[in-house]
N, C-alpha and C positions, 0 to 999 in steps of 0.2 A: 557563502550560502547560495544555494539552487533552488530556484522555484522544478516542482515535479509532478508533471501529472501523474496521476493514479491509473492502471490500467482497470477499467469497469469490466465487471467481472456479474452473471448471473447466479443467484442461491442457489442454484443445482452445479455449479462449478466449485463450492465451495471443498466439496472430495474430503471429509474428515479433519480438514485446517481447524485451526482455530481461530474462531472471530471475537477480534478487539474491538469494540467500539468504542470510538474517539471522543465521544461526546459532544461539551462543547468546546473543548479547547483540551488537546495535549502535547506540551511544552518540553521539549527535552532539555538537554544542555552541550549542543554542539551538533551541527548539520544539515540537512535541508529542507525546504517548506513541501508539503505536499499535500493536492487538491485531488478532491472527489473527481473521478472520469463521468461521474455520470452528471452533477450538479454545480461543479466547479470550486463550491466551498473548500476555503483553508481549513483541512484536518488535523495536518499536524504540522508546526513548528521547532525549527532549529534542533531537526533529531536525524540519527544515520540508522534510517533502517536495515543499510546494507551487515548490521552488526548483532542483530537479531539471528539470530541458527535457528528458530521454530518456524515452522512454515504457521504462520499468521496468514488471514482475510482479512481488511481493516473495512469496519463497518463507520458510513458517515455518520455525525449525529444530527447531520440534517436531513437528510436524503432518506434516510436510514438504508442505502444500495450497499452492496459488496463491490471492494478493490483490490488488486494488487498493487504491489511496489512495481515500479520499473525495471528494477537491478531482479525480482524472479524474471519476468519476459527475456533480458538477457541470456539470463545461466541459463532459460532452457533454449536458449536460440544457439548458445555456443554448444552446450552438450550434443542436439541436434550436428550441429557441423561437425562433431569430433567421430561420429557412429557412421 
């Protein structure tokens, strides 16, 4: 398991996604922890977001701020290098 920051993300960057928010605690069953970019809190537990295909926002339940996963920042950094 990977501790993961969140990439912090503005409500006008949200483009149509859909936001989850995490509450006070969501608990998957296999993969990594991942912290609010803008607050730090643990949002979510032992989950692979890389396995999600909806373009999700993930809202803190403390913060209440808007996140990305790390693994989108990726894909759009490779696609970028691929054009």
């Amino acid at each position: 398991m990977i501790e993961r920051m969140m990439i912090p993300i503005q409500e006008y960057q949200i483009e149509g996604r859909t936001v989850f928010n995490t509450g006070v605690s969501t608990v998957g069953k296999g993969g990594d922890d991942y912290f609010c970019g803008h607050c730090g809190r643990k949002m979510i537990h032992n989950m692979n977001l890389a396995r999600i295909e909806a373009p999700v926002v993930y809202q803190c339940g403390g913060c209440q701020c808007y996140n990305l996963p790390p693994e989108v920042e990726a894909e759009a950094g490779t696609a970028a290098s691929e054009t």
